[in-house]
C-alpha positions, 0 to 999 in steps of 0.5 A: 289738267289744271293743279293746285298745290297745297302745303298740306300743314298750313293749308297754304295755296303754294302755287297752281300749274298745268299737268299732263299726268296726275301724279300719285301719292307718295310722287314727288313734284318739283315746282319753283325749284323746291321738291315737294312729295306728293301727301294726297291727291283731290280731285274737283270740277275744276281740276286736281288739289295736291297736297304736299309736303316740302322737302 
């Protein structure tokens, strides 16, 4: 399942990755060696919209 990352402060596009478990809210994720907990998920046509908190 394609899924964006999204800062969810400034909106920023972090980066996008392929998931084969939809993570929750309040999950944590790491990507590109940096933690970020999950703040909501948004679902789309084309794929899954994170949007996260770095930590």
């Amino acid at each position: 399942m394609k899924t964006t990352l999204i800062e969810n402060q400034s909106k920023e596009v972090i980066g996008e990755l392929i998931l084969k478990i939809p993570p929750r809210d309040k999950e944590w994720i790491e990507f590109s060696n940096k933690m970020y907990a999950v703040h909501r998920v948004i679902h789309t046509e084309n794929g899954l919209k994170l949007m996260v908190i770095g930590i």
